[in-house]
N, C-alpha and C positions, 0 to 999 in steps of 0.2 A: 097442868099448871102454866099459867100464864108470864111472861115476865114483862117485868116492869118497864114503860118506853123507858130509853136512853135520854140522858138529860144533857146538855149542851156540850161539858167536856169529856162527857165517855163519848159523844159522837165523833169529836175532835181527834180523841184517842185512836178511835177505830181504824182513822179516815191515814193518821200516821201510820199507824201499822201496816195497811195495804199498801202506802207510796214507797217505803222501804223493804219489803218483804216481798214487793210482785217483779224484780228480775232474779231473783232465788228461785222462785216458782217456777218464772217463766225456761228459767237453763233445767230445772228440773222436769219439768213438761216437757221438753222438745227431749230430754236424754230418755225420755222414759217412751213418749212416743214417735220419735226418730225412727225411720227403719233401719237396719242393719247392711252393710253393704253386703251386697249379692255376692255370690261365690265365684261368679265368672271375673267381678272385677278387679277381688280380693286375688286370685289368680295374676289372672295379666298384671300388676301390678308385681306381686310377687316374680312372674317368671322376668318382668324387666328387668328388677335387682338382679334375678339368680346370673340374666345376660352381661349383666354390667360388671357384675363379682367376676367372671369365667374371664372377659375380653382385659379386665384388669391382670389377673392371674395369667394368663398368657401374655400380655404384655411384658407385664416382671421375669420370669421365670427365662432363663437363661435358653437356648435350644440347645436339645439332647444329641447334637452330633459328631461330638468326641467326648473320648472320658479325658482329655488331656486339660494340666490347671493350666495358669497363667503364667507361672513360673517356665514352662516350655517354650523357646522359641522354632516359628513355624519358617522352612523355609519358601522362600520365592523360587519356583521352576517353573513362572511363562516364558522365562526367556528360551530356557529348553526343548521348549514342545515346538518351536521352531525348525531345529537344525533336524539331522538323519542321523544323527547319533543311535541307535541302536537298544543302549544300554539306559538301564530304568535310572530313572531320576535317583533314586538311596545311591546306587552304584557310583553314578558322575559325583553325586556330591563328595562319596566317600574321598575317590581319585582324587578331586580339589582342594578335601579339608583332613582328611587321614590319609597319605598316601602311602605309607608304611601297614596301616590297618590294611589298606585295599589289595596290595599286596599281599599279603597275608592270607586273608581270604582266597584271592585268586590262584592258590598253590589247590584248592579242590573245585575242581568244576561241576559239582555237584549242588554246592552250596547257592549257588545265584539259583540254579536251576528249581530247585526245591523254593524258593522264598518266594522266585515270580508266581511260580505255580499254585501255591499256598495264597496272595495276597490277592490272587483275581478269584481263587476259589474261596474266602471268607474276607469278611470287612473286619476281624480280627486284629491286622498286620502283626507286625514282628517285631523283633528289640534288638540294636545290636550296641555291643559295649566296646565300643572306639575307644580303643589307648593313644594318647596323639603323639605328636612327635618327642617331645620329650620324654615319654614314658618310653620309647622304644631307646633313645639315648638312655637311658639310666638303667636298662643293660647290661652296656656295659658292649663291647668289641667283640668279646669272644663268647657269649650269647645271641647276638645279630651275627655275626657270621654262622653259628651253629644254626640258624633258621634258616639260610642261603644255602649251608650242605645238602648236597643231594640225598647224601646218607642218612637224613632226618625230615625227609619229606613226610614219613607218616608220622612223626613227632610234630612238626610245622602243622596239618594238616588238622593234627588234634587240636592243638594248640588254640588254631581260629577257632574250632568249631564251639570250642568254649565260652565264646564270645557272643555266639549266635542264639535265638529264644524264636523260635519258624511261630508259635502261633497266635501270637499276644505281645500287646503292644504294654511296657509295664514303665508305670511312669516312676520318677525318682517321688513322688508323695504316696505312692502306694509300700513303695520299698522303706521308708521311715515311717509309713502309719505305726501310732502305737496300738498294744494291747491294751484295752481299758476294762476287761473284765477279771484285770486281776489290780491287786493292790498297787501304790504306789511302792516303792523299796522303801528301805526304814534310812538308809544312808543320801536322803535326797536326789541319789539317782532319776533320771527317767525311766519311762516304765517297761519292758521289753516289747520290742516289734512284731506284728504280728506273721510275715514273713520270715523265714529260717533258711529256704532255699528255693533254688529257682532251675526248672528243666532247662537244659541245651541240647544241643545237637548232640554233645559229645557226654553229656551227661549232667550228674544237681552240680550247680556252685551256689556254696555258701551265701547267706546274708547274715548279715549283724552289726552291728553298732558301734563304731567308731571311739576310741578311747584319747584319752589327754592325761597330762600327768603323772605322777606317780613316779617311780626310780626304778630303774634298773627291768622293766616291764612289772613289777610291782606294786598296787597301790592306783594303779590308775583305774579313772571311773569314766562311764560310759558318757557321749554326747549325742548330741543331736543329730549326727550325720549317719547314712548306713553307709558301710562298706559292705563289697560285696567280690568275692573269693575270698585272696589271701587279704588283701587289705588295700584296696582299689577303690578310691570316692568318684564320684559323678560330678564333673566339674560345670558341666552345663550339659544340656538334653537340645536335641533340633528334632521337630514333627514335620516327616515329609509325607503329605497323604494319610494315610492309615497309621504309622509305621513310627516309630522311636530311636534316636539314637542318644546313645550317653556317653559324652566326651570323658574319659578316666584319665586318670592319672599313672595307673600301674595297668596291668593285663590281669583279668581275674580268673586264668588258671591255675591250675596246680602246680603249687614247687617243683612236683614231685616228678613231673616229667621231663624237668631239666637232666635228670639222672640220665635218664636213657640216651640223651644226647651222643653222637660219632659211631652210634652202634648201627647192625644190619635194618634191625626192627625193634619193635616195642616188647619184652618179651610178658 
């Protein structure tokens, strides 16, 4: 069947149709026969991003060379590495800024010997819980002099080693971390810490959570801060090297060796 020529305004018509319809075509023709980019180039383009993603991610990303936060201050010992002093940098410092603690310590000579020992053989370091000066005044006279009797030297002796953690550096944010896999308390408390106790030299001392309030030791609810023995806060921490100290307020031994105090020994 033949069809009929076109008469003036269906040619007109057609002629529209093609000037508006031929860049639809034309983006469709080129998508349709386009080639696909290669696999080598789809790569290299790819691995540039994956290079750009990494160099950004290690830009951000903090370096992993202590576990210590921000809240720690770090001390300065260049001036130290100086002089013939002997004695490791934790040591001098203690002497300058706990000289009551350092003392203290210094009553077993085992104690320095063990920590050096320890600190060059792992990048662990150590933690030690400095009472400052006031904590050793509030005392009290006839407790600091029971620390100077000779007759309490192995009572003294324990005493520091209480203070001492040889193999790990433990920061005051590891010691308040909470437990989050248990509930919230139903009395708006915080939640409990996930620390309970901590090895020493001389043996666990206690951790736990600081209280406010309440009467008569009754009633009162826990806070934000951990104590740690009888009831001794962290008043500020100093990172020298490896290694931790935490300035307290009280000493976080045990009551309970004040008993044996003017005796021969510990019995």
């Amino acid at each position: 069947m033949v069809s009929p020529p076109m008469t003036p305004p269906t040619i007109l018509l057609a002629v529209a149709i093609v000037v508006v319809c031929a860049p639809v075509w034309g983006t469709l023709a080129f998508q349709v026969t386009a080639p696909p980019p290669s696999t080598s180039s789809w790569m290299s383009r790819s691995s540039t991003t994956m290079t750009t993603m990494t160099t950004m991610t290690t830009m951000t990303t903090p370096p992993m060379t202590r576990l210590f936060s921000s809240t720690e201050q770090e001390v300065n010992t260049d001036a130290w590495e100086e002089d013939s002093d002997p004695r490791s940098n934790v040591e001098r410092f203690l002497d300058k800024k706990f000289p009551a603690f350092y003392q203290l310590l210094g009553k077993n000579d085992e104690v320095w010997k063990t920590l050096n020992t320890d600190s060059t053989e792992s990048s662990t370091g150590y933690t030690l819980f400095a009472p400052n000066a006031q904590a050793f005044q509030n005392l009290g006279e006839k407790k600091r002099n029971q620390l100077e009797d000779p007759r309490n030297l192995e009572i003294a002796q324990k005493i520091g080693l209480y203070h001492v953690v040889p193999t790990e550096a433990v920061t005051n944010q590891r010691l308040r971390t909470e437990d989050w896999t248990v509930p919230k308390p139903k009395d708006g408390g915080p939640r409990p810490i996930t620390v309970s106790g901590i090895q020493t030299l001389a043996g666990e001392v206690p951790v736990g959570r600081s209280k406010s309030g309440g009467f008569l030791g009754f009633g009162a609810k826990e806070d934000g801060d951990a104590v740690v023995g009888p009831n001794a806060r962290i008043l500020q921490s100093y990172v020298i090297g490896e290694n931790i100290i935490h300035e307290m307020d009280s000493l976080v031994s045990p009551e309970l060796l004040w008993r044996y105090c003017d005796q021969l020994r510990i019995l």
